[in-house]
C-alpha positions as CSV (number, residue, x, y, z in Angstrom):
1,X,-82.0,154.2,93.7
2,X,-82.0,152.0,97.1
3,X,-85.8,151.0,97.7
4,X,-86.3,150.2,101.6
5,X,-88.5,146.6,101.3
6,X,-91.4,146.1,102.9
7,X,-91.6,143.2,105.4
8,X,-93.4,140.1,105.0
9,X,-97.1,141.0,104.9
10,X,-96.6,144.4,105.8
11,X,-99.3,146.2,104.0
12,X,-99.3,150.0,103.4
13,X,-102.2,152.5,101.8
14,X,-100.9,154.9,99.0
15,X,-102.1,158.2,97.1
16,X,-102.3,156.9,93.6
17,X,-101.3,159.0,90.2
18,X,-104.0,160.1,89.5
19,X,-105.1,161.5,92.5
20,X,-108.2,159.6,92.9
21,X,-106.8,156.3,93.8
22,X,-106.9,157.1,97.9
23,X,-106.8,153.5,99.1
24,X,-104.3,151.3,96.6
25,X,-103.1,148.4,99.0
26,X,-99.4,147.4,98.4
27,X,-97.9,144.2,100.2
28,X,-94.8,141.8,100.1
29,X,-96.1,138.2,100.2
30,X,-94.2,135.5,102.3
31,X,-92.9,134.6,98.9
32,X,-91.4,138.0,97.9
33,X,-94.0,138.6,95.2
34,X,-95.6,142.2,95.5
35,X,-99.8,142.2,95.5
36,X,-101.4,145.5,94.8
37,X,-104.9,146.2,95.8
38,X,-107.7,149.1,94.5
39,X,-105.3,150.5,91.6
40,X,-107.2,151.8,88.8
41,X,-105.1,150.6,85.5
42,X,-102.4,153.6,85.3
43,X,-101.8,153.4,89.1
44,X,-101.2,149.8,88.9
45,X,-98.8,150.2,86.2
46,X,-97.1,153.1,87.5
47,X,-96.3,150.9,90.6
48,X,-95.4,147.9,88.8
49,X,-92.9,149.8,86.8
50,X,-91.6,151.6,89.7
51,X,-91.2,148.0,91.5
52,X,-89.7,146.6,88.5
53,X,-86.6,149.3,87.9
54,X,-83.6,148.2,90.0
55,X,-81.2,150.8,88.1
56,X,-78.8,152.5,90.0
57,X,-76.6,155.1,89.3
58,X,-73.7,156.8,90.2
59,X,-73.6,160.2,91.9
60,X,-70.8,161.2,89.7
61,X,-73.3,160.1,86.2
62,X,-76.1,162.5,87.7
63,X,-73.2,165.6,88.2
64,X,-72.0,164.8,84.5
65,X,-75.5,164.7,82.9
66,X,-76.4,167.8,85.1
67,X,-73.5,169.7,83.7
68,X,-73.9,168.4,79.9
69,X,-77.6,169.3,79.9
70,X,-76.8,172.9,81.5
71,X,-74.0,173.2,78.3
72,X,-77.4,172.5,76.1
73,X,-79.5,175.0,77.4
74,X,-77.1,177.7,77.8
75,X,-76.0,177.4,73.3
76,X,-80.1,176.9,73.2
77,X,-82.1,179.5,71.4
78,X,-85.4,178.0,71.7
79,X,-85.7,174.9,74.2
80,X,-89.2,173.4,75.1
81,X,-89.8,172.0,78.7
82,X,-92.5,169.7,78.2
83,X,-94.3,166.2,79.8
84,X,-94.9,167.9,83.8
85,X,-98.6,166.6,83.9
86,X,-97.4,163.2,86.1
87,X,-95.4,165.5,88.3
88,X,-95.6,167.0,91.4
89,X,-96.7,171.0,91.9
90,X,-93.1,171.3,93.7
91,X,-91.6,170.1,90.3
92,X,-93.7,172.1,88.0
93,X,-93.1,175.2,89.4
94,X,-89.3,174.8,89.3
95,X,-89.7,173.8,85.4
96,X,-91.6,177.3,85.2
97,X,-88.9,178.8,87.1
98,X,-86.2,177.3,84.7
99,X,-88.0,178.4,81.8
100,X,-87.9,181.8,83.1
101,X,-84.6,181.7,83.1
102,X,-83.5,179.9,80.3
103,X,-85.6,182.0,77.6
104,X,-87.2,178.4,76.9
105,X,-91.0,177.5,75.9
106,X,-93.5,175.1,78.7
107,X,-95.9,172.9,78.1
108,X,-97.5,170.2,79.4
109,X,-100.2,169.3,76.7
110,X,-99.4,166.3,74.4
111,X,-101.8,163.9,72.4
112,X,-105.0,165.7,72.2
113,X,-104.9,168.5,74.6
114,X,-108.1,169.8,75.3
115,X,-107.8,173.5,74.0
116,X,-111.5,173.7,73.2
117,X,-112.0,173.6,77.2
118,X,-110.0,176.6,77.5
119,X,-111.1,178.6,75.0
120,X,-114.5,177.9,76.2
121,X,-113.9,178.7,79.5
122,X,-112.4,182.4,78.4
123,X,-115.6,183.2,76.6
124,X,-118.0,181.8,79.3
125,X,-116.0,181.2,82.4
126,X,-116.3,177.9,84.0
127,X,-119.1,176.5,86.2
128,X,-117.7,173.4,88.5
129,X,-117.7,171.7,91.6
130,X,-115.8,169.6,94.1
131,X,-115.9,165.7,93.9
132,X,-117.1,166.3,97.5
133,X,-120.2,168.2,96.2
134,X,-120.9,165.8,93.5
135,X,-120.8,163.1,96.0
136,X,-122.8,164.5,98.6
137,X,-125.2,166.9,96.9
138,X,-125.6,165.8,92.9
139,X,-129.1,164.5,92.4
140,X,-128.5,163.3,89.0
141,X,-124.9,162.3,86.9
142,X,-124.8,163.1,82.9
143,X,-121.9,161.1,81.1
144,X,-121.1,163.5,78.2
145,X,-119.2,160.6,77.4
146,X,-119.7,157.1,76.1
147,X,-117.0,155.5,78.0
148,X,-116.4,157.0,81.5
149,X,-117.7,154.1,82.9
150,X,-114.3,152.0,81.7
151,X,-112.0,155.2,81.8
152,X,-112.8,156.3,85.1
153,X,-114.1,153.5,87.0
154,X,-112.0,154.7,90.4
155,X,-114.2,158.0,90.3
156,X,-117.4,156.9,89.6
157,X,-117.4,154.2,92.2
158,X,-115.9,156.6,94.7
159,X,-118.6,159.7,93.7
160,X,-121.5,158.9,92.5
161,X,-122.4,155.4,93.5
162,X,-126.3,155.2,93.6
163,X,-127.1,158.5,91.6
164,X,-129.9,158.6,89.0
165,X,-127.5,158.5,85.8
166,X,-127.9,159.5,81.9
167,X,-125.4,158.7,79.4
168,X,-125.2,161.0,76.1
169,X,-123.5,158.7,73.6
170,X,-124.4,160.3,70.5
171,X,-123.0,161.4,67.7
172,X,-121.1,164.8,67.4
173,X,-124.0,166.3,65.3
174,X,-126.2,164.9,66.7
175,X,-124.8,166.2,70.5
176,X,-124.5,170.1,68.7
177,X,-128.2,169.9,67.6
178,X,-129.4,168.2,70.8
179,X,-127.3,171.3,72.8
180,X,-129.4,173.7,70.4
181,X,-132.1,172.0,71.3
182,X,-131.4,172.3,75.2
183,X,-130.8,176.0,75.0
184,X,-133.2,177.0,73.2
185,X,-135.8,175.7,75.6
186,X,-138.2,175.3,72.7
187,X,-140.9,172.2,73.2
188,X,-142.8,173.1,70.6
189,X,-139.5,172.4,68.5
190,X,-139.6,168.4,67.2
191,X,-137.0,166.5,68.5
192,X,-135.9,163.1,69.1
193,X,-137.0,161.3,72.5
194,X,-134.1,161.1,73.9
195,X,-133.5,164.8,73.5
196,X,-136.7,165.7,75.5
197,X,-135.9,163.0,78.4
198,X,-132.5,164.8,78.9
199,X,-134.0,168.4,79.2
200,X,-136.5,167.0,81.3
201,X,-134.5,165.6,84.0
202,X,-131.6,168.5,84.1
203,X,-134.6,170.9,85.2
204,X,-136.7,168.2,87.5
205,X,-132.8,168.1,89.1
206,X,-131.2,170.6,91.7
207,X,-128.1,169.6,91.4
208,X,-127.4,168.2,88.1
209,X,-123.5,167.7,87.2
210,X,-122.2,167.0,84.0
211,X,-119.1,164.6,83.3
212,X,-116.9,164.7,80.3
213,X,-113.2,163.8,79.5
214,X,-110.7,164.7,77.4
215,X,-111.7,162.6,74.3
216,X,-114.7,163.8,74.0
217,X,-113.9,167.3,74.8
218,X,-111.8,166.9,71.7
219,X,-114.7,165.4,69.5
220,X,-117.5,168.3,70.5
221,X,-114.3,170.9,69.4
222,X,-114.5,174.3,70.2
223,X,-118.1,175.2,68.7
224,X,-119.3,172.1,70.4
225,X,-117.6,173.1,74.4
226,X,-118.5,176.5,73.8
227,X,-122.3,175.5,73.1
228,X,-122.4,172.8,76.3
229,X,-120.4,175.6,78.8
230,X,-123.2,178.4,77.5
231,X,-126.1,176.1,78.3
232,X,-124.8,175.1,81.8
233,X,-124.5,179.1,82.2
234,X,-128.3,179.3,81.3
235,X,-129.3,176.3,83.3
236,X,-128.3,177.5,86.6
237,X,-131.2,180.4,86.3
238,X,-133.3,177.2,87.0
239,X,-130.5,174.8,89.4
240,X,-127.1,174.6,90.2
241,X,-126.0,172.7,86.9
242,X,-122.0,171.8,87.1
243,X,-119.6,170.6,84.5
244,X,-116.9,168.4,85.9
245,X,-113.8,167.8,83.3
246,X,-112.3,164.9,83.7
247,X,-108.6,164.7,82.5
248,X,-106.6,162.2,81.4
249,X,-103.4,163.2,83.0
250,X,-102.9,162.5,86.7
251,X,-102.1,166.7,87.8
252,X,-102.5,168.4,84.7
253,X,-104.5,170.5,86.7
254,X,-101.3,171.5,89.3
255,X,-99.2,172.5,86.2
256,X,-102.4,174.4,84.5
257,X,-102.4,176.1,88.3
258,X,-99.3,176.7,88.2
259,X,-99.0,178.2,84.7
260,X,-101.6,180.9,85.3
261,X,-100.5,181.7,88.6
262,X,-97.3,182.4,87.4
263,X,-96.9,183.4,84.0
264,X,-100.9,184.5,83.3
265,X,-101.8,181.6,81.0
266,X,-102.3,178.0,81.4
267,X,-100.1,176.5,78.3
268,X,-98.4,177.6,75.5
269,X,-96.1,180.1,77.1
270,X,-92.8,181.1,76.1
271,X,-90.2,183.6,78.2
272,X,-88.1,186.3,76.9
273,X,-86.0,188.6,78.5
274,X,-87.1,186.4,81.8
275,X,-90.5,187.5,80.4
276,X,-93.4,185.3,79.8
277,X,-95.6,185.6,76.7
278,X,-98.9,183.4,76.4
279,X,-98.8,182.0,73.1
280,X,-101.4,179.5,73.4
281,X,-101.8,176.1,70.8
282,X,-99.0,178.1,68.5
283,X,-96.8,177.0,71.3
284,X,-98.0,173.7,72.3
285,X,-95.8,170.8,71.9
286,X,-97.3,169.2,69.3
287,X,-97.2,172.4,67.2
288,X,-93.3,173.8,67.9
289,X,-92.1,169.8,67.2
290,X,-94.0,169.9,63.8
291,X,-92.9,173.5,62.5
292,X,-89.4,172.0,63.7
293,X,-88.4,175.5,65.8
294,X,-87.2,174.4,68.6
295,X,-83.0,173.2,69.1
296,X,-83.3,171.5,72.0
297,X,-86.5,168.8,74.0
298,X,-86.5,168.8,78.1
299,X,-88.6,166.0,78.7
300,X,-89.9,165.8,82.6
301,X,-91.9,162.9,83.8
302,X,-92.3,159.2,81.8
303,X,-92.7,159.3,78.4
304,X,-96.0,158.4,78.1
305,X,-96.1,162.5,78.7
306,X,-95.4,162.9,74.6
307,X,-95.6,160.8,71.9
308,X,-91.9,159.8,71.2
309,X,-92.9,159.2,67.5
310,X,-93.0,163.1,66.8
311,X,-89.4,163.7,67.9
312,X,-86.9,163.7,65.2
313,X,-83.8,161.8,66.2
314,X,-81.6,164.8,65.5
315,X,-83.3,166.8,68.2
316,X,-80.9,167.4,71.0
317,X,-83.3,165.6,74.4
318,X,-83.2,165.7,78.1
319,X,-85.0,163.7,79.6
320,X,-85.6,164.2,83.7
321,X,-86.5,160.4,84.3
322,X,-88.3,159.6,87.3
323,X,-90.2,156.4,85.4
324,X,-87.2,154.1,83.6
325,X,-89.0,151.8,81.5
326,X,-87.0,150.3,79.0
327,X,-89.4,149.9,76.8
328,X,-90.7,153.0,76.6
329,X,-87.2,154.6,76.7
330,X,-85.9,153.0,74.1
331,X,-88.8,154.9,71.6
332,X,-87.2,158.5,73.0
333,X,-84.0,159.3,71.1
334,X,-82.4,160.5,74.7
335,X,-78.7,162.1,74.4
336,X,-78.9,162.6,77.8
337,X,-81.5,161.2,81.1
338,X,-80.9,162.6,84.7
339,X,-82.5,160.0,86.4
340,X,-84.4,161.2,90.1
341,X,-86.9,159.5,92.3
342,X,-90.8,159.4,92.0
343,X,-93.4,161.4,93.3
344,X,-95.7,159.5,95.5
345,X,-93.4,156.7,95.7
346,X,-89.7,158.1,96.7
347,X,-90.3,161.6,97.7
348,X,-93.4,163.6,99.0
349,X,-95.6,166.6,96.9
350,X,-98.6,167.6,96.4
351,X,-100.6,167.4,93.3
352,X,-103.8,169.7,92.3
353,X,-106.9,167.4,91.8
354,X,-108.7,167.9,88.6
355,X,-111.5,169.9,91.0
356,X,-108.9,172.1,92.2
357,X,-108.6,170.2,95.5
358,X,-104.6,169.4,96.6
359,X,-103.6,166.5,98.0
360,X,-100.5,165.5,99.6
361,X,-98.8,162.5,98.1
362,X,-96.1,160.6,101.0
363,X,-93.0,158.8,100.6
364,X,-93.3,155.3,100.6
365,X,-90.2,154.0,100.2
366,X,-86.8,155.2,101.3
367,X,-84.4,156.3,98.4
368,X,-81.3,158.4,97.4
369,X,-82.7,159.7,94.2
370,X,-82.7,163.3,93.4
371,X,-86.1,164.9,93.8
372,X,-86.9,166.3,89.9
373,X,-87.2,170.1,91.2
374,X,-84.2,170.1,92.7
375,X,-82.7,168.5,89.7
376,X,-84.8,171.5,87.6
377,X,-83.6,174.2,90.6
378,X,-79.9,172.6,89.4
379,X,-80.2,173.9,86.0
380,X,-82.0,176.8,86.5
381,X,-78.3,177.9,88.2
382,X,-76.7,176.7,85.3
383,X,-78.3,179.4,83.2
384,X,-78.1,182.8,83.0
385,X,-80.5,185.3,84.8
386,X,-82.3,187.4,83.3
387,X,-84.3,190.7,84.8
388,X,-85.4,194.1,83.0
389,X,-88.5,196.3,82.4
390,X,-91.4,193.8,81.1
391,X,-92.1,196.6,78.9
């Protein structure tokens, strides 16, 4: 892919990966040497990677691994389109769109996947808020979490700088009991100190929010989500309590979008017939690579998407490649990579913030790599079509 350079101490302001990182400062020295500015640790490495990769590659090697990859997925009986959570929206939908067509199962969930958010969420339905509004009209910031402060640094400088702030780092039993505690508005009931202080200042607030990420949406569990989401439901009889997930993927929330919108579910989904059918953590990746169903692995994205460790090296893979680290790569066993540009960084999209907000990512640098929906959109024409009665 041909990069335009920057000039000497020309300096230009970026969208970052994750969608929070507004400001990253990129620069060419007088020496050559590239200086990035305000990256939070995945942004930074996303750029040094892409700044690394000098790879370029024929036209004629993209039509051939275009062509060999359509041969998979036609003699496929059950392909899994997987990785999409560093993509753009643009690209996720034309994934969903081949999976239509090529009878195939999508997801995007990999290495601890918070189901227990979703399943809370379709019991209780979910009570959030904008980054805006937790910048400009929380009164006090609970970290469900014992480590946001070194996981999400970018967002908590940039939203809630200066706000009264409690962190729950208990244990999980100890956070169920303390959530028992909490909705059962009992004072009378004895409890630890701590437990009390926290009811306390979530009703003295009016506009309490409630932080929490994806590991330790995956240490409460279901029981423990389903318990937290129920409380906020009580608490706003009294204020405007919020919970703000905070994911670990940079727009897992464009390809959950995207999902529901468009097939009804937000992961797990399989097609047949051109058909989708929500099948929920029996179809998430790490499930259908363990039971050892599926023929054929289209990766999209980098492979820090999946864990390359539960592929077995007889799967048939495809990997859409818009991140070549050799590294990394050489832990997928790839038969063939379609390599395209990057999001953000080559071509334009927009991503879905994790509060539902999109953003628009520009092209920063000038290249002749293949923008991954149109490589998708290229396959999709490769298979067949399918229409009928849903029924």
């Amino acid at each position: 892919m041909a990069k335009r350079p920057l000039k000497s101490n020309q300096k230009i302001s970026l969208t970052g990966s994750c969608l929070i990182c507004q400001e990253i400062e990129l620069r060419q020295n007088a020496e050559h040497a590239w200086e990035i500015r305000n990256a939070c640790s995945a942004c930074h490495r996303e750029i040094e990677v892409f700044l690394a990769a000098s790879t370029t590659v024929s036209e004629t090697e993209t039509e051939d691994a275009i062509r060999d990859a359509g041969q998979l997925l036609r003699n496929a009986k059950l392909p899994l389109i997987c990785g999409l959570a560093d993509q753009s929206l643009e690209t996720q939908k034309a994934a969903i769109a081949l999976a239509k067509n090529a009878d195939a199962a999508i997801d995007w969930t990999n290495n601890g996947a918070p189901f227990a958010v979703h399943r809370a969420v379709q019991e209780t339905g979910f009570v959030t808020c904008t980054y805006g509004e937790i910048r400009d009209r929380a009164d006090l910031i609970i970290h469900w979490s014992n480590h946001l402060t070194t996981s999400h640094p970018t967002f908590l400088k940039r939203f809630t700088t200066g706000k009264p702030t409690i962190s729950v780092d208990w244990e999980r039993d100890s956070q169920i009991a303390a959530l028992h505690f909490l909705r059962a508005g009992d004072r009378d009931i004895s409890a630890p100190p701590e437990w009390a202080a926290l009811a306390d200042a979530i009703n003295a607030a009016t506009y309490p929010v409630i932080l929490i990420d994806d590991d330790n949406v995956e240490a409460l569990g279901d029981d423990g989500m389903l318990s937290l989401l129920r409380f906020i439901r009580q608490q706003n009889d009294r204020n405007h309590c919020r919970l703000v997930h905070l994911p670990s993927q940079g727009n897992s929330t464009g390809i959950q979008s995207a999902l529901t919108s468009l097939t009804g579910g937000p992961l797990g989904i399989t097609f047949r017939d051109g058909h989708p059918f929500y099948r929920g953590s029996e179809f998430c990746v790490q499930t259908l690579l363990a039971d050892g169903v599926i023929d054929l692995l289209l990766l999209v994205g980098s492979t820090q998407q999946i864990d390359c460790k539960l592929i077995p090296h007889s799967l048939p893979v495809v990997w859409i490649c818009d991140q070549y680290d050799p590294q990394s790569a050489s832990e997928l066993p790839t038969h063939i990579r379609i390599p395209t540009a990057r999001w953000g960084l080559d071509i334009k999209g927009t991503g879905i913030r994790a509060d539902g907000m999109p953003l628009n990512r520009p092209a920063i640098f000038a290249s002749d790599g293949m923008d991954p929906a149109t490589a998708l959109s290229r396959l999709e024409k490769t298979t067949p079509h399918h229409s009928g009665d849903p029924s």
